[in-house]
N, C-alpha and C positions, 0 to 999 in steps of 0.2 A: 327952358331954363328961366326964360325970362318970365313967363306966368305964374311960378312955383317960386320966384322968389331967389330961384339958384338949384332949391330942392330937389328938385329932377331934369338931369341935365341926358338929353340924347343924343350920339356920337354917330357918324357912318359908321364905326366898327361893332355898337350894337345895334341900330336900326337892319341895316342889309343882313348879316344873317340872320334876322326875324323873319325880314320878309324871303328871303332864299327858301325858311323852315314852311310859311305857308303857304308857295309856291307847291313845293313839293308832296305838302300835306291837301295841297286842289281846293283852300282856303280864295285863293287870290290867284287871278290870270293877271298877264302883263299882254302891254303894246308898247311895238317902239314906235316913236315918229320923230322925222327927222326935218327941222326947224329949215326954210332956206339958208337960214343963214343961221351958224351954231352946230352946235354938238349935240348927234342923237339924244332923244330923253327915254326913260322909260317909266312907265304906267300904270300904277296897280289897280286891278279892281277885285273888290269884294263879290263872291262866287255864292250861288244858291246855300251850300254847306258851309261855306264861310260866314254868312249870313246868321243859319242857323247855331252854329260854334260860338260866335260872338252872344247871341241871346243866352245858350247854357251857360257860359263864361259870367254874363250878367248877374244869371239869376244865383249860380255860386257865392258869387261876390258878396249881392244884395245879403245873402243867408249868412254870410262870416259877417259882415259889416253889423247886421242887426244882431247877433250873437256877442260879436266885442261890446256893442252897446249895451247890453241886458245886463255881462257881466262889469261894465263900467270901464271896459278899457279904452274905449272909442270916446272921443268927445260929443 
């Protein structure tokens, strides 16, 4: 929120089931580990497929981004 100005603000109630979906989609493995002292945490990592999901995901984007551009909607 603070980078954006306010514009996009992300909450536990939308982050965790994001990542719950790419859990289960084999995007992202988790670790727990547990602090001596503290409350377990837990761990995402980005997965070979998740890797490559995130490149498709890009180059989509890149492809609307430069299409709203052409047609003038994009700054």
């Amino acid at each position: 929120a603070e980078r954006t100005d306010g514009a996009l603000e992300v909450t536990d109630g939308t982050l965790y089931p994001v990542l719950y979906r790419l859990e289960s989609a084999g995007y992202v493995t988790i670790r727990w580990e547990t602090p001596q002292r503290g409350v377990p945490r837990k761990y995402y990592r980005l997965t070979a497929s998740g890797s490559e999901r995130l490149q498709q995901l890009r180059t989509n984007w890149h492809q609307l981004s430069d299409t709203l551009e052409r047609l003038g909607v994009a700054p």
